[in-house]
N, C-alpha and C positions, 0 to 999 in steps of 0.2 A: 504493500500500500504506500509505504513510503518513496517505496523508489518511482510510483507510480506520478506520484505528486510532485516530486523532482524533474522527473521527464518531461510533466505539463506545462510547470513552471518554467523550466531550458525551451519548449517551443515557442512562449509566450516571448523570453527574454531574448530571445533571435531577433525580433521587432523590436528593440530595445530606444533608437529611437523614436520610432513613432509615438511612444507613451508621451517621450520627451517633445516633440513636439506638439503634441495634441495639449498636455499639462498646459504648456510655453502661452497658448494658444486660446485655449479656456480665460487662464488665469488676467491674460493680457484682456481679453475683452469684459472680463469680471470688474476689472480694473477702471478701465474706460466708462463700464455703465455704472459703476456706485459714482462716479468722478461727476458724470453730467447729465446721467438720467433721472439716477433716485433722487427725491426728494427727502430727505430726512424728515421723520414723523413722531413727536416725542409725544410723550402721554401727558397729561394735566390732571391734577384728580384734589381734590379735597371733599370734607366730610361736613355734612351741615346737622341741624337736629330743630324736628318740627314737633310743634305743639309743645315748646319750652314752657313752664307755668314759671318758671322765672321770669322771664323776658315779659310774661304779661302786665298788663294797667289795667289801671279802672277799676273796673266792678269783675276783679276776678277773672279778665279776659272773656268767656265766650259763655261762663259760670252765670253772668248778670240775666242777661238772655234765658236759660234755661230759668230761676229762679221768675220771672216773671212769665214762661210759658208760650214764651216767643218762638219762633223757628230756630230751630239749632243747626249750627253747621257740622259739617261734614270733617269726622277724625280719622278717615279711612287714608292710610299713607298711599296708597296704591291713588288714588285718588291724588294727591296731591303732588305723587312722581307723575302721573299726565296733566296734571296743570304742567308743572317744569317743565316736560318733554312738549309741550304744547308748542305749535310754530310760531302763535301770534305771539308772545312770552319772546321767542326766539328772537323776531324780528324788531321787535318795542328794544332787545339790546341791541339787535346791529344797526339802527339806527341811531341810539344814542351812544353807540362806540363812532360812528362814521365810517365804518367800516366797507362803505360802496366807495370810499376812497383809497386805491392803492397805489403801493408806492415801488418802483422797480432803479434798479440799478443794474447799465450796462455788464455784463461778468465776459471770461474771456469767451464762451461759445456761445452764451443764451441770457438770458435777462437773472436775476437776483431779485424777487422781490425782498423787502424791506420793511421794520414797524415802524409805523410814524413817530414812536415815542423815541427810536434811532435819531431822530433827523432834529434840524436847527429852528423847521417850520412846521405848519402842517395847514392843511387846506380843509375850508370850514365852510360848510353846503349851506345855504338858506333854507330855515327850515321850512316857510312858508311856499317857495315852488320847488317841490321836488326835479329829480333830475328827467329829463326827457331824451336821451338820447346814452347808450354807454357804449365803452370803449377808448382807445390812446386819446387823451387829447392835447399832449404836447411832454416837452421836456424844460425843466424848472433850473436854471442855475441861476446861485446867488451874487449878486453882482459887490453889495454892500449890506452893511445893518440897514438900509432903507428901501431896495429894491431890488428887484430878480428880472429876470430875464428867461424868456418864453418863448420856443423856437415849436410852430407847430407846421406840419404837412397839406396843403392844398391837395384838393381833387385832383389839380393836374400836378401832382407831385412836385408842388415847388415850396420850398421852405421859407416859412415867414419868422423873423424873431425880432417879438416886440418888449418894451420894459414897465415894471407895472412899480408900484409901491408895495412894500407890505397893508396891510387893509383893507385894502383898494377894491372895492366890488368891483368883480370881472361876471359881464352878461356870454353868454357865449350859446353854442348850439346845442352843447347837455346842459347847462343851466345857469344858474346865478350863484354863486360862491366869492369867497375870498380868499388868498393865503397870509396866514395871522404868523410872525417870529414870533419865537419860544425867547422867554430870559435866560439870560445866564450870560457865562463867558463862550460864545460860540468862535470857533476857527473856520471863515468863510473858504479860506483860499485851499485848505483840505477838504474842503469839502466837496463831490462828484456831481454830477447831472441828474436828476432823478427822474424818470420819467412819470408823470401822472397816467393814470388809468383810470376813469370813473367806470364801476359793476351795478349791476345789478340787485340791490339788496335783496329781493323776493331770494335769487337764485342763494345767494348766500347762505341766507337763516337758511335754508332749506338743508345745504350744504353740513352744515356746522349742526342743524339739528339729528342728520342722520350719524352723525359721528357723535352726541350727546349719552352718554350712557350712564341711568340713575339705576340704584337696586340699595334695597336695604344691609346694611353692613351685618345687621345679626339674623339670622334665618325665622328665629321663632317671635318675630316683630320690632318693634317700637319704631321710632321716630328719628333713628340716625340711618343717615343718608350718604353714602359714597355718590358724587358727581364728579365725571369727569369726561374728557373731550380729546382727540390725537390735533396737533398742527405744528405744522413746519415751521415756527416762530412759536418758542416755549412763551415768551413774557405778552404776547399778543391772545392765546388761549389762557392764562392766567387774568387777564383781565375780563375776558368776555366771562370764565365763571364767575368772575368779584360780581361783576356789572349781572348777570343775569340773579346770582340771588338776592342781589339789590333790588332789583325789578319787580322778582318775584314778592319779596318783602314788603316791598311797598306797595303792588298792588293789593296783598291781601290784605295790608293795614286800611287801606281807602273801602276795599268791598265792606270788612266791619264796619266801620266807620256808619256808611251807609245805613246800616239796620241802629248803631247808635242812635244816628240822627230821629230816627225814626219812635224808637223806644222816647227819645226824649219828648218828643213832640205828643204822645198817647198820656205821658205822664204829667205833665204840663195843664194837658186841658183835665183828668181827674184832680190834680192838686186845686186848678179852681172852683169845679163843684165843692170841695173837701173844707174850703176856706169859707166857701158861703155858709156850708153844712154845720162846720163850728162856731161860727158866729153865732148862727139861728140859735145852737145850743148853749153857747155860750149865755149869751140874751135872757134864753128862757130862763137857766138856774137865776141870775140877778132878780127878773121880774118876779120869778117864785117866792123867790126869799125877801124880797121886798114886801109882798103882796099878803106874806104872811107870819111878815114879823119875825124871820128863821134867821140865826146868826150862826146855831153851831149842833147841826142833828146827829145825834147818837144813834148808832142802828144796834139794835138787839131782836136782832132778826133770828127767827128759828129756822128749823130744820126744812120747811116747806119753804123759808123765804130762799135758802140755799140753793133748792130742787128748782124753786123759781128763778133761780139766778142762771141757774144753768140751763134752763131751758132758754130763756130770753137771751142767753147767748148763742145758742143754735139759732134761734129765730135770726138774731143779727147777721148772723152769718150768712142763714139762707137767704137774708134779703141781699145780702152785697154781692153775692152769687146769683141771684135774679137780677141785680142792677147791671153786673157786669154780662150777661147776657142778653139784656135790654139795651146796652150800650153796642155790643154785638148787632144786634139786629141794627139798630140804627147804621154802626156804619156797613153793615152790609146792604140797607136800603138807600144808600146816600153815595154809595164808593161805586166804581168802575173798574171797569179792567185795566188800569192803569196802575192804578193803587194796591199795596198791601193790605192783607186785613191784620190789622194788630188786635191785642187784645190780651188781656193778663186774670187771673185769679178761674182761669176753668180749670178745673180739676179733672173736667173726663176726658179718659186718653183718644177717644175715637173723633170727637171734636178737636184734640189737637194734635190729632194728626189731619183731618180733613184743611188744616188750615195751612200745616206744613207743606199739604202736597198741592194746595192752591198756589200759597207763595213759590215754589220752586215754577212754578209752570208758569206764573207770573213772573217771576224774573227770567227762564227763558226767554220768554213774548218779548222780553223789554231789549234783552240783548240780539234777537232776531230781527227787531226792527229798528235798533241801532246800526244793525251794521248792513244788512240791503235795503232797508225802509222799509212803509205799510203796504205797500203789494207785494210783497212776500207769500206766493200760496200754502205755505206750511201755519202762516197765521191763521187760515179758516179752524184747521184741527186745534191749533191752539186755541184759539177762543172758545169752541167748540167743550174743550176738556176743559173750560175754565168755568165756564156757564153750569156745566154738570156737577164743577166741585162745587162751586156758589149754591147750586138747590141742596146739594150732599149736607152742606154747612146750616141752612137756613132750615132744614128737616131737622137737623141734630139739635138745632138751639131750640126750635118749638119743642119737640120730645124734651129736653133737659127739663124746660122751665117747666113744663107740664107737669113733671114730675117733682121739681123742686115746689112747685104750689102747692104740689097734695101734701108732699113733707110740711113744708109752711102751717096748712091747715091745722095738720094733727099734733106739730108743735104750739100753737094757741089753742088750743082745746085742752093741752094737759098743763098750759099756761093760767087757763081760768080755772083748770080746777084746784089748782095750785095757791091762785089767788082769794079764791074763794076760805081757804083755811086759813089762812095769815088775816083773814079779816079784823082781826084782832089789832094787827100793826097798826098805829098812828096811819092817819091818811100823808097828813102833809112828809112824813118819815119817807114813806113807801115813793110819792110822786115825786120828791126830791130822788132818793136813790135810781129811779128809772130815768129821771133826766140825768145827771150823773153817770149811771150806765148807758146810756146813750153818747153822751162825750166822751168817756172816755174808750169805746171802740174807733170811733170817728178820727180822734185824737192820735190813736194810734196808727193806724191806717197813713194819717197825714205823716206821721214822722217815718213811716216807711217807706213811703215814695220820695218822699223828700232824701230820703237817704240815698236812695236810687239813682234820683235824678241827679244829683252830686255827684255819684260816681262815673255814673253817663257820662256827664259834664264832663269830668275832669279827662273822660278817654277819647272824650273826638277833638279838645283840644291838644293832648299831649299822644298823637297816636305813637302806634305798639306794634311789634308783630313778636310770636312768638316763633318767630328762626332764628337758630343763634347759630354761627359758623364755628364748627368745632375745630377745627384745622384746616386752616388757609390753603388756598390751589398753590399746589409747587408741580413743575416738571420733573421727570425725569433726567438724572447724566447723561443717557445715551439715548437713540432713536431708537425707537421699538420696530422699525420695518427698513433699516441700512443695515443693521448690522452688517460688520464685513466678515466677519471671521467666518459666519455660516455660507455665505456667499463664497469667499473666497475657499473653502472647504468644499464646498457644492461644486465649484467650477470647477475643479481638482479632479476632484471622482469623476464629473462627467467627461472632463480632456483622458481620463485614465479609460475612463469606460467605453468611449468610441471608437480609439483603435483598437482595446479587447474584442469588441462586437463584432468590427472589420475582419480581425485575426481567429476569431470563432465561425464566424460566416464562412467568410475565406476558407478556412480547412474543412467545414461541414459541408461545400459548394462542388470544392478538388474533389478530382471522380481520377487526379493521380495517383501515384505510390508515393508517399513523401517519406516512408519511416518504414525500418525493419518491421513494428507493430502492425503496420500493415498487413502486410505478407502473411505475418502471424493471423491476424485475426479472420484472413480470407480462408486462408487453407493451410494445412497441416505438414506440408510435406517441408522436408529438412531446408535449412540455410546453413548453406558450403561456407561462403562468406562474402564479406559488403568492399568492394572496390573505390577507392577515394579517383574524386575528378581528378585530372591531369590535364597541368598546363604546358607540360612539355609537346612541343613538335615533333618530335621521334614516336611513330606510333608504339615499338619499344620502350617501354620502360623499367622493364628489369635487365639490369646489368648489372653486373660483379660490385662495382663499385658506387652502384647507385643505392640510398640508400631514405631514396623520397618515400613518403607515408602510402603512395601507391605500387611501389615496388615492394614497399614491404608487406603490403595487404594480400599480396601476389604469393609472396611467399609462405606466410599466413594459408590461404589457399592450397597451397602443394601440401601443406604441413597436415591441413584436414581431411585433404584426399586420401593420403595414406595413411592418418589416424582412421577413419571410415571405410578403408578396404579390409581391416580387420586379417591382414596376413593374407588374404588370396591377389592374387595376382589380377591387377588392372592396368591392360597395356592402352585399350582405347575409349576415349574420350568425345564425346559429342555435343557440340554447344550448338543450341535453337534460340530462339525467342518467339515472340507473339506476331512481331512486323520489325519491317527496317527501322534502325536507329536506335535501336536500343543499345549496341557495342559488342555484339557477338562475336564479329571479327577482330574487335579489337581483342576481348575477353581469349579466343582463341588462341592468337599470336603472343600474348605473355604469359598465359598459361605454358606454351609447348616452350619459350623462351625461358620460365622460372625453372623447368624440369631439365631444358639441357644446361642451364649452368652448374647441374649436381654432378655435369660428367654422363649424364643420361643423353643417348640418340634421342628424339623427338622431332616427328616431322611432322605436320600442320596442310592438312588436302583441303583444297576451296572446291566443295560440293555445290555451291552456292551459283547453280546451272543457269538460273535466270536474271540474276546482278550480281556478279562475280565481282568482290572489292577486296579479297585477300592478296594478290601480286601488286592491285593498284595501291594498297596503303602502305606496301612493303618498296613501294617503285621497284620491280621488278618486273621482269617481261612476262607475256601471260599468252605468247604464242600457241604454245602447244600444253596440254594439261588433260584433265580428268574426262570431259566429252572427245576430246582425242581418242585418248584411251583405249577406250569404250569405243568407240566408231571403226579406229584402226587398229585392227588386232597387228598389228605386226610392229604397233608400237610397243617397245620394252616399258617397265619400269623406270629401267634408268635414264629414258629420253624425255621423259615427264617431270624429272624429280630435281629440283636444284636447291642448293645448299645456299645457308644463307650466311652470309659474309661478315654480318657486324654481331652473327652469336658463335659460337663453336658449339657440334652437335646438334644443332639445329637446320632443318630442311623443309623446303618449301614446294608442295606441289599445287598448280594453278588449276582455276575452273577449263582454262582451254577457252576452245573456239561457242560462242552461246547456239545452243543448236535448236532446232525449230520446234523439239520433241524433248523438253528437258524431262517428264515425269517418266517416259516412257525409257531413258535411259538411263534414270536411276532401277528399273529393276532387273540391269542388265548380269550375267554372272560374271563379268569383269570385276563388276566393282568387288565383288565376292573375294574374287582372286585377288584383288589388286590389294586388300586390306589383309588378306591373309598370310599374302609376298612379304607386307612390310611389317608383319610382329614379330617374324621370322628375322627381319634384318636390325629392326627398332625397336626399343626399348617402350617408348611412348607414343601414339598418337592422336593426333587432336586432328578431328574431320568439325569444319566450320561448314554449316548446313543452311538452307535456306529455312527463313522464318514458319514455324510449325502452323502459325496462329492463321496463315494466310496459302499455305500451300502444302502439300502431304509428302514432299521430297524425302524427311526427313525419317518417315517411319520405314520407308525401304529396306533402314541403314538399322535397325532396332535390333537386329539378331546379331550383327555385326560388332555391336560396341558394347563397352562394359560400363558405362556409366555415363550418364547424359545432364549435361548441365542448359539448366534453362535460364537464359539472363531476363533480369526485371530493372529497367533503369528510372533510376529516382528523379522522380517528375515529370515523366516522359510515359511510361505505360501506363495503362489505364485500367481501373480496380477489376472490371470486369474481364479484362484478357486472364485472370487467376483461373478465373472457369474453366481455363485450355487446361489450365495446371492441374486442377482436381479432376478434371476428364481424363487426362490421361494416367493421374495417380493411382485413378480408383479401377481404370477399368484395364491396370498395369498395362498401359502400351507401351509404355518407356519403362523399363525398372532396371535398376534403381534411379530415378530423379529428384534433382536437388537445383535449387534457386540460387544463385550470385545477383547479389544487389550491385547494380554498378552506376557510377556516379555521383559518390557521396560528398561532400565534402569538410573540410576539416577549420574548425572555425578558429580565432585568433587565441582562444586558450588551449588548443594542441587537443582538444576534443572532436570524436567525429560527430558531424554532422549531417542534416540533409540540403544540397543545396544542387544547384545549376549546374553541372560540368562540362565535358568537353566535347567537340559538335564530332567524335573518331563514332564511327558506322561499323 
């Protein structure tokens, strides 16, 4: 397995650089796109807290309200994260930032936008005509502490620059504005050109609200609130949070406010009945005790006076509870769908709630036709469900009172019978204590509105909100979408991983021999051994004194022939292949050349009847030879056979003349003789055959030789010619048969390899 993984890793690393250029390559345009593409985008985020009862005024904040039975608002934080996340909320801050004003700075490939609060100036929109037109509308350089200079573009592209004042209202064709200097110690003549930009603010808020992200900080609820927003200018998104829960702040202080005002004005007009009320009462005790001579009455009131005391305080009660139901009805028969219905001291929860759900739907109406007007057809339904809550309400207050009358009743009847036993009390005792208990319910009553309306008071003049910023917007140190390190890690792997892809395709695509594994995993049969390219021009390459890594492969070769002959005698030798070009002739000639340098005869026949390249690669003359032979019995042996001059031991016999019947005289019985002549005379022979894969010359020769070598050249033969190889292993037409890989080559660490060799046939 190991070695296995070794092997994989040595094919990959053959392509050693393309990794290296592809990495080079990656990294370089990794480089270029954080440089001028990305935008760095830092995060902003701080923490706020709703429904603070610290931060409230007044009358207990939102407490005073419930205590009088008023519409109560809404504590739902989910509720009040979509106020926040709301656009209009959005936009109410990008225009009180100005932020439809942008600021750019030439950079070396592309523009720099800029925050205003960078700059020496800044440009300041009228708020009364919004802008009509956006996009570049010049470039700004500061001339002095008094004036700038304004270079803008013509339709026909011709540059106008004019000079203005600071202050100085400029009318133009997006709008009316000014640009205002900033104090301080400013350095004009560092300072660059800026170019103005007026945007869109619609597109903006819109922009900035979908990047807005509120969620509560604790899972299982309250009123602490993470807010935060990404922008390419950390100190620019730190303000737009300050500003937007500024906004937020203050509008919810103005909507309370609203219902203050409101509360004040219901309690205002009871505190006047309330004033006339104790007077009257007031009045009466004076006239009483006038009328009857009373300076100082002692009450020695019994047990029934007690039961009467308490009943006449139900009785009170129930009338103030009829009054304010009566006051009810009033303004429900006097009020419109414009107005709230206020109202305080009802007790039943179904009444107020009818009144809650009137008011919400009346303050929808009010904000729907705030902001399109009264043809609005969503007003039909709204009126519609307003009308219905108003009989809802006018049903519930008749029922009430109805039933508070019959209580009323049966509270005076056990009133009278109550008074009926105390007959006994002094008169004037008794109608003193009932006027007395009359004031001083009344009396009370007035000091508790009055307490009210105090508090009221005091909170729509000092308003409140109850958000309190827990920790102030701060940015982050780094951009949350540059980082370079995972970029430049990403480019890395992918520069690495597309010439792996190339170099796996690549090999998965080759349909050649690239590797002994090859051979292996096609077919079974033996490898003699693997031949290294050769650069030499001598198709020889074993000589005595040659001692190159393909003479020695060669010799390698002889060494496993006769390790694999196993002690029997193998004098002839037959080299095939699949088709021309694989080196069989070469393989031939240094095979019969490595055997006579042992001192061994070895001669070498070109069978090779119908492209004979064995005299022409030896340059040698290829007059007369093997179809000779064969044709002319009365040629010898010896007149075919020539020795070859730069081996000793070694002999060359040629194809001869190419004759027009090459198959048919391979089955001639010359050949027979002519190989049996020279075992007799030669130690070794090597007969170089025509390619098996393409022609049948070679099996003629099968009875005749002792061992057949089949050459497979690396990179050059094709996976499927193996199937020659297994067809004839399996169905022994050649035995014994064995493979020689030739053309390997040997890479700069003195390892072999697979590569390109040499163009020898």
């Amino acid at each position: 397995m190991e070695k296995d993984i070794i092997k994989i890793l040595a094919s990959y690393l053959r392509y050693w650089y393309l990794f290296l250029i592809g990495a080079v390559i990656c990294l370089a345009i990794a480089f270029f796109y954080l440089r001028y593409n990305v935008t760095p985008e830092y995060y902003i985020g701080g923490k706020i807290l709703l429904n603070d009862k610290e931060q409230g005024g007044g009358a207990g904040g939102m407490e005073s309200f419930n205590s009088l039975g008023l519409i109560k608002m809404s504590q739902n934080i989910q509720d009040e994260i979509g106020v926040l996340q709301s656009y209009d909320l959005m936009k109410s801050t990008i225009d009180e930032l100005g932020f439809a004003v942008g600021y750019y700075m030439e950079g070396r490939f592309s523009e720099i936008e800029v925050y205003e609060s960078t700059l020496p100036f800044k440009v300041v929109l009228n708020d009364s005509l919004p802008l009509t037109n956006y996009g570049t509308f010049g470039t700004l350089t500061i001339v002095d502490e008094y004036s700038f200079n304004i270079e803008t573009v013509n339709d026909d592209d011709t540059v106008v620059k004019k000079t203005y004042d600071f202050g100085e209202t400029l009318s133009t064709d997006f709008g009316t504005f000014s640009v205002e200097l900033k104090s301080g110690n400013l350095n004009f003549k560092s300072q660059s050109p800026v170019v103005i930009r007026f945007r869109n603010p619609d597109n903006i808020a819109s922009n900035y609200n979908n990047k807005l992200q509120i969620y509560p900080v604790y899972e299982n609820g309250g009123g602490l609130l993470e807010i935060g927003l990404t922008d390419a200018i950390p100190e620019r998104g730190v303000d737009l949070i300050n500003k937007l829960i500024d906004v937020y702040a203050r509008n919810s202080a103005e909507h309370k406010n609203v219902l203050s005002r409101a509360t004040l004005k219901l309690i205002d007009e009871r505190l006047e009945l309330l004033i006339t009320d104790l007077d009257s009462a007031e009045k009466g005790v004076e006239s009483y005790k006038q009328s009857n001579a009373l300076t100082d009455v002692s009450s020695d009131a019994s047990r029934f006076i007690q039961l009467a005391d308490e009943t006449d305080r139900q009785l009170a009660q129930l009338r103030t509870e009829i009054s304010a139901l009566e006051a009810l009805e009033v303004s429900l028969r006097q009020s419109s769908n414009s107005n709230p219905i206020m109202a305080y001291n009802i007790n039943n929860a179904v009444l107020s709630n009818s009144i809650v759900n009137y008011n919400l739907a009346l303050q929808k109406r009010n904000a729907l036709v705030q902001s399109s007007g009264t043809g609005n057809p969503q007003l039909i339904e709204i009126d519609r469900e307003l009308n219905e809550n108003r009989s809802i309400i006018a049903e519930n207050v008749r029922g009430i009172k109805l039933q508070l009358t019959r209580n009323q009743r049966d509270l005076m009847n056990k009133s009278s019978q109550y008074r009926s036993k105390i007959s006994s009390v002094p008169t004037a005792e008794r109608a003193l204590q009932e006027i007395n208990r009359d004031q001083g319910l009344k009396q009370n009553l007035y000091l508790f509105l009055l307490q009210k309306r105090e508090e009221e008071a005091l909170s729509v003049s000092v308003p409140f909100s109850d958000t309190r910023i827990i920790e102030y917007p701060k940015s982050t140190n780094y951009p949350i979408n540059g980082a370079k390190t995972p970029i430049y890690l990403g480019a890395l792997l992918f520069g690495l991983f597309v010439p792996f892809v190339w170099i796996f395709v690549k090999d998965k695509l080759n349909t050649k021999i690239t590797s002994r594994e090859d051979i292996e995993a096609l077919t079974d049969t033996p490898i003699l051994g693997a031949i290294a390219a050769s650069n030499e021009k001598d198709v020889v390459v074993v000589k005595e004194n040659n001692v190159a890594p393909v003479a020695e492969l060669f010799r390698l070769m002889r060494h496993n022939l006769k390790f694999l002959s196993q002690g029997k005698e193998k004098k002839v030798f037959m080299v095939t292949s699949s088709k021309q070009g694989e080196g069989k002739t070469f393989i031939a000639i240094n095979l019969a050349a490595s055997l006579a340098i042992t001192g061994k005869k070895a001669v070498v026949i070109g069978f090779d009847l119908r492209a004979p390249k064995l005299m022409k690669e030896l340059s040698s003359p290829n007059e007369i030879g093997v179809s000779d032979y064969i044709i002319d019995k009365s040629l010898s042996i010896q007149d075919i056979i020539t020795p070859y001059q730069n081996q000793k031991n070694m002999f060359l016999i040629g194809s001869g003349s190419i004759p027009p019947n090459p198959g048919e005289l391979m089955l001639s019985e010359r050949i027979e003789e002519l190989v049996t002549t020279l075992k007799n005379e030669y130690d070794y022979i090597v007969l170089d055959t025509p390619p098996i894969g393409k022609v049948a010359d070679a099996y003629s020769l099968s009875n005749l030789v002792d061992t057949t070598l089949y050459v497979v050249r690396h990179n050059y033969t094709n996976k499927e010619d193996l199937n020659i190889i297994n067809d004839i292993s399996d169905n022994k037409k050649l035995d014994p048969l064995m493979i020689v890989l030739n053309d390997i080559k040997m890479d700069k660490a003195g390892v072999y390899s697979y590569g390109y060799g040499n163009n020898l046939k």
